[in-house]
Each structure stands twice: as C-alpha cells, then as structure tokens.
C-alpha positions as CSV (number, residue, x, y, z in Angstrom):
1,X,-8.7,86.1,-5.6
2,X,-9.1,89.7,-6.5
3,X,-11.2,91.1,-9.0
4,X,-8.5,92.6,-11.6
5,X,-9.9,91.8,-15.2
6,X,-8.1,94.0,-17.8
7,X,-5.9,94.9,-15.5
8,X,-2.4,94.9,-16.5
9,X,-0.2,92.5,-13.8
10,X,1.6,95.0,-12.0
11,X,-1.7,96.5,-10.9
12,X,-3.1,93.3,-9.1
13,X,-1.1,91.8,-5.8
14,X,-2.8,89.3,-4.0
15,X,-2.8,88.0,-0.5
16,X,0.4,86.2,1.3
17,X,-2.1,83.2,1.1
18,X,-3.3,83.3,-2.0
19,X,0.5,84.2,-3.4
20,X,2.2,81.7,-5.6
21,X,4.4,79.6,-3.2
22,X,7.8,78.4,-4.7
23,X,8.6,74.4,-5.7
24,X,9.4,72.5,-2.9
25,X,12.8,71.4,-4.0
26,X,14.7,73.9,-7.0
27,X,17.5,70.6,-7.4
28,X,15.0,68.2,-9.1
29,X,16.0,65.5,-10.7
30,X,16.6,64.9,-14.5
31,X,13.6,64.9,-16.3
32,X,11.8,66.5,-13.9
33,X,10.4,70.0,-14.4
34,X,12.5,73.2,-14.6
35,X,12.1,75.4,-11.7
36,X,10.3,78.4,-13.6
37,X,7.4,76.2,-15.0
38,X,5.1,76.1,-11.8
39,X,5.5,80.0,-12.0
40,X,4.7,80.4,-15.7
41,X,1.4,77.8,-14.8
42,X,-0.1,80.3,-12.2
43,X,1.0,83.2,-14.9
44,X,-1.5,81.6,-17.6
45,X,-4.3,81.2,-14.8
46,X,-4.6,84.5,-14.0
47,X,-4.6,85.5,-17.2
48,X,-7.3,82.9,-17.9
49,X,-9.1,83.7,-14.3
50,X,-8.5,87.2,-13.4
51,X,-7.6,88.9,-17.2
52,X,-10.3,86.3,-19.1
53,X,-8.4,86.5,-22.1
54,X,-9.3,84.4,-24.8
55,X,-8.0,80.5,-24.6
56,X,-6.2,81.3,-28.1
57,X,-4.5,84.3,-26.5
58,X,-3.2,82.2,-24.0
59,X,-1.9,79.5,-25.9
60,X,0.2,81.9,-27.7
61,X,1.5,83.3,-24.0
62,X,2.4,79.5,-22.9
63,X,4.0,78.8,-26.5
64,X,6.6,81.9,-26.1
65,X,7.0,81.2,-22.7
66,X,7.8,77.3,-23.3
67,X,10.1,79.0,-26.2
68,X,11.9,80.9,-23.9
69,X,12.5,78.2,-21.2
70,X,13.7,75.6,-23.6
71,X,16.4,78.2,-23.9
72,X,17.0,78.9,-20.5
73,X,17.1,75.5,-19.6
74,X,20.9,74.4,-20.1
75,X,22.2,77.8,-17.8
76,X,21.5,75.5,-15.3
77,X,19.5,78.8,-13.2
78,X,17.8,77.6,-9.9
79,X,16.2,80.5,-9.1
80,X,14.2,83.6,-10.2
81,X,16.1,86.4,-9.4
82,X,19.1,84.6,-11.3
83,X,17.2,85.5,-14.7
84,X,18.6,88.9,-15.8
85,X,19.2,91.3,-18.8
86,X,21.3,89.1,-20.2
87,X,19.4,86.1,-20.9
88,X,17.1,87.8,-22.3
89,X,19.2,89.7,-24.9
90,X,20.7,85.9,-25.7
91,X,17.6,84.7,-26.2
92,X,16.6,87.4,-28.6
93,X,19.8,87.1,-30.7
94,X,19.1,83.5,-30.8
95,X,15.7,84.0,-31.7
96,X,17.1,86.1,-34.8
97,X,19.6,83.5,-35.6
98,X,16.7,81.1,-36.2
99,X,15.0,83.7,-39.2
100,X,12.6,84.6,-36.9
101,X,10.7,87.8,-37.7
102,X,11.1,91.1,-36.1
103,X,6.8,90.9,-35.2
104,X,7.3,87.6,-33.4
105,X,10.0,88.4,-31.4
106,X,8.5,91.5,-30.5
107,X,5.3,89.4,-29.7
108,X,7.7,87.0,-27.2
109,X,9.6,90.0,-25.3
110,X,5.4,91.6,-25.0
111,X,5.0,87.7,-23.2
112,X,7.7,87.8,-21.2
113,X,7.2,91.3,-19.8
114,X,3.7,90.3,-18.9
115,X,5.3,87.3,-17.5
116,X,7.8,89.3,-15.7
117,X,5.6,92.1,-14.2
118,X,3.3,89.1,-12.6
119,X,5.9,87.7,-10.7
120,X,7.1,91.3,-9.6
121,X,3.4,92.2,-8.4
122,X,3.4,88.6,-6.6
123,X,6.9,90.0,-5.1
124,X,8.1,87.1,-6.3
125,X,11.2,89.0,-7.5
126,X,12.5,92.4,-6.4
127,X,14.2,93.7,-10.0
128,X,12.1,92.9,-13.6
129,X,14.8,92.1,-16.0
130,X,12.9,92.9,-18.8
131,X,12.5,97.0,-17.9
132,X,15.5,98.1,-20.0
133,X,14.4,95.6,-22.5
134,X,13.8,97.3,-26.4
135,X,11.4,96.5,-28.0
136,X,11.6,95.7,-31.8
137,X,9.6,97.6,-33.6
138,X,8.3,96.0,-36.5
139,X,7.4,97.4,-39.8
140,X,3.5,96.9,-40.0
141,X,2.6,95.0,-43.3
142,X,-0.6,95.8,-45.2
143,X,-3.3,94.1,-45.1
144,X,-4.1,91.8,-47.8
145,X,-7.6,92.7,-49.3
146,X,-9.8,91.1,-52.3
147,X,-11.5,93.4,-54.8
148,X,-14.9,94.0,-55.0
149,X,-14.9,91.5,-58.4
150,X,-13.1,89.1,-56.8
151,X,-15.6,89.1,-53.6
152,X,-18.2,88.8,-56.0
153,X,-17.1,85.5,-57.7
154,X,-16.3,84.0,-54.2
155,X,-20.0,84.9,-52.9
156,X,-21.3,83.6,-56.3
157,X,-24.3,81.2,-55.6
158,X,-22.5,77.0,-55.5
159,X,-23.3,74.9,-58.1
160,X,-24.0,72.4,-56.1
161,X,-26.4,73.5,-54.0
162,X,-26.4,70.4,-51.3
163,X,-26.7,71.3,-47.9
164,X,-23.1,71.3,-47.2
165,X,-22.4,74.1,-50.1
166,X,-25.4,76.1,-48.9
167,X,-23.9,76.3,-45.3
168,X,-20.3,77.2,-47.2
169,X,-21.6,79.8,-48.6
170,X,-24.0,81.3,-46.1
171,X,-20.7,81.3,-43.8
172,X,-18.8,83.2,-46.7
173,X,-21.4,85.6,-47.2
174,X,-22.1,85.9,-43.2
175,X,-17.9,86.9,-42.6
176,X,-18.0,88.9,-45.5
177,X,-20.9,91.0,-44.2
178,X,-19.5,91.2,-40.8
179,X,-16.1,91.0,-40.7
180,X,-16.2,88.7,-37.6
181,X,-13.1,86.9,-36.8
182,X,-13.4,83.3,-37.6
183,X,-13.5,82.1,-34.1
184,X,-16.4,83.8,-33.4
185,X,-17.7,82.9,-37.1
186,X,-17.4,79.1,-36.7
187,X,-18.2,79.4,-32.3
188,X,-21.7,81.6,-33.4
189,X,-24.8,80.5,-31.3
190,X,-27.9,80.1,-33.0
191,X,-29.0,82.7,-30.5
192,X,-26.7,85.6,-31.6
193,X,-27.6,85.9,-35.2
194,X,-31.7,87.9,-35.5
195,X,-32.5,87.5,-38.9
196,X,-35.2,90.0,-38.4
197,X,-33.3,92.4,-37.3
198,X,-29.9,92.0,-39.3
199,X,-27.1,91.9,-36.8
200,X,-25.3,89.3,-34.8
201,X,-24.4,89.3,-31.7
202,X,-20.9,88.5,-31.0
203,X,-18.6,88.4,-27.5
204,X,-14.9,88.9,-28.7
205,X,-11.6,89.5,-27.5
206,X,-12.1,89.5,-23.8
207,X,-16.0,88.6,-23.7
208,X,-16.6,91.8,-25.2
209,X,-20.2,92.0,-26.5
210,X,-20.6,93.9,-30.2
211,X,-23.9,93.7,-32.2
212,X,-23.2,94.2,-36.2
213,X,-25.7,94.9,-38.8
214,X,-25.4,92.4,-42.3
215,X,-27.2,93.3,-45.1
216,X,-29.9,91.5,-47.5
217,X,-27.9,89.0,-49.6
218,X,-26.3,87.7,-46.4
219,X,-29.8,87.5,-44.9
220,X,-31.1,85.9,-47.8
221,X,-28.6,83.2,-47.8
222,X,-28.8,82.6,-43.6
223,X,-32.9,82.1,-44.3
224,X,-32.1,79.5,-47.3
225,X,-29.9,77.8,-44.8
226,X,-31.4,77.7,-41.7
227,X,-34.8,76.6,-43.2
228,X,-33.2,74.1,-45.6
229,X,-29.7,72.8,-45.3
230,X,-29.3,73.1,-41.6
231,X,-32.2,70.4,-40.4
232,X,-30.7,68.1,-43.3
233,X,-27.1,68.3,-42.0
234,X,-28.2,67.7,-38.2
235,X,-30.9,64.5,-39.4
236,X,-33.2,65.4,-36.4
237,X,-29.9,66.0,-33.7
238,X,-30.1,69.5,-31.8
239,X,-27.4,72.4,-31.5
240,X,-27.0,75.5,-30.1
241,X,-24.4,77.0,-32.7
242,X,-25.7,78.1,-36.0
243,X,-23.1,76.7,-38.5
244,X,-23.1,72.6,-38.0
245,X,-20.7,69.9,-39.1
246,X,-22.6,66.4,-39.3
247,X,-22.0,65.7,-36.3
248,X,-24.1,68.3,-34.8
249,X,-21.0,70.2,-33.5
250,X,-19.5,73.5,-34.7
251,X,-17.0,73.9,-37.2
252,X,-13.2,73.8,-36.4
253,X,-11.0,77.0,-37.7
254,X,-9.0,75.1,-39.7
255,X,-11.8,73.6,-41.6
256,X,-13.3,76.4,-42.9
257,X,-9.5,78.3,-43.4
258,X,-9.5,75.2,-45.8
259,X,-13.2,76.1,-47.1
260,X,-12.0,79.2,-47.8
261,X,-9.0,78.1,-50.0
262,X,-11.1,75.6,-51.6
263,X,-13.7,78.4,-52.7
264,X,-11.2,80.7,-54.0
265,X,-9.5,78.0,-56.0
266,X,-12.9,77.0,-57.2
267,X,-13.7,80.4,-58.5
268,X,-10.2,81.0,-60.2
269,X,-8.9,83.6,-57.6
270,X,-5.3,82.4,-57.3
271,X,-4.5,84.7,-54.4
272,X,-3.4,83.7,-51.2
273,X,-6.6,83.7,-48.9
274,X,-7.5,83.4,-46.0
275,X,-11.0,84.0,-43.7
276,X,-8.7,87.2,-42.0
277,X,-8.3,88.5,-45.4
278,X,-12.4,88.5,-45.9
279,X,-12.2,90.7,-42.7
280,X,-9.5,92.7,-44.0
281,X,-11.4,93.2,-47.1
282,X,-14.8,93.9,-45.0
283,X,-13.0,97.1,-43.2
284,X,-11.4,98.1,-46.5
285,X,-14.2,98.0,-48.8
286,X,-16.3,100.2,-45.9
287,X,-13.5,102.9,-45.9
288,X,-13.3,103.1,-49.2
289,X,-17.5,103.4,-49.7
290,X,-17.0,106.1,-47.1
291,X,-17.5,104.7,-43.7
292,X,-16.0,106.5,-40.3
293,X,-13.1,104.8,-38.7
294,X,-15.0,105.0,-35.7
295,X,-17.8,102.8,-36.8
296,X,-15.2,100.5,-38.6
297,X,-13.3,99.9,-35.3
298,X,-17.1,99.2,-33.5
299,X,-17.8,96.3,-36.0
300,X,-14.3,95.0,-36.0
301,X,-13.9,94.8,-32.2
302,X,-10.8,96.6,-32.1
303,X,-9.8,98.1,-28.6
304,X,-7.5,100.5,-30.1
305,X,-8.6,102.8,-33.4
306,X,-5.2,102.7,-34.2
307,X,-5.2,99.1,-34.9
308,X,-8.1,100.2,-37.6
309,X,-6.1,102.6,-39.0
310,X,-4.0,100.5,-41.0
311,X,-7.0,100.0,-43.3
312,X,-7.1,103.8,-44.2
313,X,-3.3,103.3,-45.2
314,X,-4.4,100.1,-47.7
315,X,-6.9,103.1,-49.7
316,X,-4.2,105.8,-49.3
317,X,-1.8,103.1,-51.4
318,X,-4.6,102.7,-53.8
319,X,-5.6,106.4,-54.6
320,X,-1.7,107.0,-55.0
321,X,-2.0,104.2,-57.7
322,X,-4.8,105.0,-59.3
323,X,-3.7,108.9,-59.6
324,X,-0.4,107.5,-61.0
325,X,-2.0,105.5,-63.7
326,X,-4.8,108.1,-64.5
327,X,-3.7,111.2,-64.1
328,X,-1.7,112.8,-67.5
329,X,1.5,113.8,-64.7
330,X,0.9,111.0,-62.3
C-alpha cells in the first residue's frame, strides 16, 4: 500500500491488486448488505491506514456515510456509477427537512466528497457526482468563553480534598493551562507531562506532536496529585496515563464532560459548559492578555490559523461592548 498520509484521496491510486475489488453478487438478498457498504469499509481504512486520522474522525466519516446510505437504500441502485447529482441534492433537502443544521450538512457533503474522490482515484467510477455539488456555507458561531472570575471559582481549591477531587481539579487546572482537547487530556501518558520543565507533550489531530508550557498553579496542583491522590486511587496497581479512574485505566470523555458540569454547578456558574469551552476560554483569555495568533494556533494544534482566528473575533465583540457601555457616545 502506498505511503500517502495527509494526502487528500484523489492524490493516492493504488495498484490493480491492491484496488478495491467489487461484491461478488450486486442482487443480494434481503437483509443482506447494500452494494455500496464494502466500498465505504475500504474508504474508512485508508483513512485509518494511509490518512491516520484520528479513530473519532473516522467515526464521524462512517456515521454520515451510514446516513447517507440509509437514504439511498430504497432507490433500489445496484451500482456505483448509478449514484448521481441527483441523489445527492435529495438527500440534502431531506437532510433539511429533518431540522438539521446548515454546519452538519455541510460536514456530510465534506464526507461524501472524500468518499467520492476515493472511489474516483481507485477508478472505481469514471464521473464524481459530487463536483458540482455546493457547499453550504455555514455562519460560524462564536465561541462560548468563561470570564476570568468565573475561571477562578471553577479552579478554586475542592472542599473535599479526597483523592478523587484532587485529581478533578488537577485535570481542570491542567486543560485550563493548556487548552488541550479532552481526548488528549483524559488519553495523557504519564510520560508526556515534565513537571520540571512545565509543558506537556501532546500528539493531536493526525499524531501531530506539540509541546505546551503550563504555568505554576497548574504545576502546583499536578505535584499535589501525583505525589498524593494518584498512588491512593491506583492501591499499588500500575498505569501509564497520568489521570486514573479506580480501576487503573484512563478517564472516558464523557466522564469528565460530566466533571466539568458538576464543577460549574458546584461553584454557581449556571452557564452551559463544557471541557471545549475551557479551551475556548484558554485561546481567548491569551488574545486578550496580548498573545500572537501564531503562538495561539501552536498551543491549540490548529492546522489552519484561520481556524484560530475566530478567537480574535470573540475580543473584537467584547471591546465593541465595552466601548458602548463606557464610552460617553458609545
């Protein structure tokens, strides 16, 4: 198999042998699968083998895919090259007929054109419906941010200070600092953090490698935990990821989403939080204290600066608001 990682499809044909071969029979019985589905399974390997995008990414790819199938399905289609324009313009009108956004149909038209240009560079089909396809263009929302006093009361020091509340709130203060996504937050290896030095390393989107600096009170309550709370949660088991449940395994997202919440509540912010709205207040709070976009976008692990540069819109929004209430002709 060719190397081709982050390559787009288009760019990476393969061999006759190694080229996807077609079902042996299209007129399968009922119940058995439809005749796209052994196509859209070599379509999520290479993205998992040759692209190495991350197993969330590709999740997302086989749930629009499986979205757009379900749809297809009744047309009774027995081939590829049968899929046109057209069925794809249906789909999308029924996708808005359902309420669904603008963003997420433009997110399943992005997974079917990745879709699409695979099977073209496999020359699997000759025309790719989905070249005269639009592409909604969604209006970007703003990123939902915490202020500085709210950050403060989240971060404040647990009452309870058992090990499970220290480990909390060493993982609030440790996002907070960072800005890391919460799959790399709750999949950290005790290897990647250096308290010594103050930066963790992280592999991102990809397996992208980025080292970001945290400060002393984020230091201060990684120490407190990895001395005191983390031996008493593991009872004498061994792990290789920082943050531990009591089993001795890492943290599921969903669990600490619902630490998060918890925290909030706890501390009388009645905002609705999440951990993507610590990192959205981690980029905010930089710009606003006067930190490059370039530097922002490092510590983020954003490919594209422009993809940062909605945080520079969140502080344009605020300045306008605080000149309006300030200023004598605002």
């Amino acid at each position: 198999m060719n190397s081709t990682r982050g390559k787009p499809a288009d760019h990476c044909p393969r061999s006759d042998r190694d080229r996807p071969q077609p079902p042996a029979s299209s007129s399968l019985p009922g119940g058995a699968s439809f005749f796209p589905e052994p196509y859209c399974d070599q379509f999520l390997q290479y993205l998992s083998l040759e692209r190495r995008l991350a197993a969330n990414t590709i999740l997302a790819y086989q749930a629009d895919l499986a979205s757009f199938l379900d749809f297809l399905r009744p047309s009774r289609l027995t081939q590829l090259a049968e899929i046109e324009i057209s069925h794809l313009r249906a789909y999308l009108a029924h996708c808005h007929g359902m309420g669904i956004s603008t963003r997420s149909n433009a997110r399943r038209i992005s997974a079917l054109r990745a879709f699409f240009r695979f099977l073209l560079a496999e020359k699997l089909i000759a025309i790719d419906p989905c070249t005269i396809l639009d592409l909604p263009k969604p209006g970007r929302p703003l990123p939902k941010v915490l202020t500085i006093p709210e950050i403060n009361r989240l971060l404040a020091p647990p009452a309870n200070g058992n090990s499970l509340a220290l480990r909390n709130n060493a993982m609030l203060h440790l996002l907070y600092a960072t800005g890391m996504r919460v799959s790399e937050l709750v999949n950290l290896p005790l290897a990647g953090v250096n308290l010594m030095g103050g930066y963790v390393r992280v592999f991102g989107k990809g397996a992208k490698e980025r080292l970001i600096p945290f400060g002393e009170a984020a230091r201060e309550y990684l120490k407190i935990y990895s001395k005191d709370a983390r031996p008493r949660i593991l009872r004498k088991r061994t792990s290789d990821f920082l943050f531990v449940t009591g089993h001795g395994k890492p943290m599921t997202r969903l669990r600490f989403w619902q630490i998060v919440q918890q925290s909030a509540r706890r501390q009388g912010i009645n905002k609705k939080i999440s951990p993507h709205v610590l990192r959205h207040s981690f980029a905010t709070h930089l710009l606003e204290h006067g930190a490059d976009l370039r530097s922002v976008q490092m510590m983020l692990g954003h490919a594209d600066i422009a993809t940062t540069q909605i945080y520079t819109h969140v502080d344009s929004n605020r300045l306008k608001s605080a000149h309006q209430k300030f200023h004598p002709r605002g």
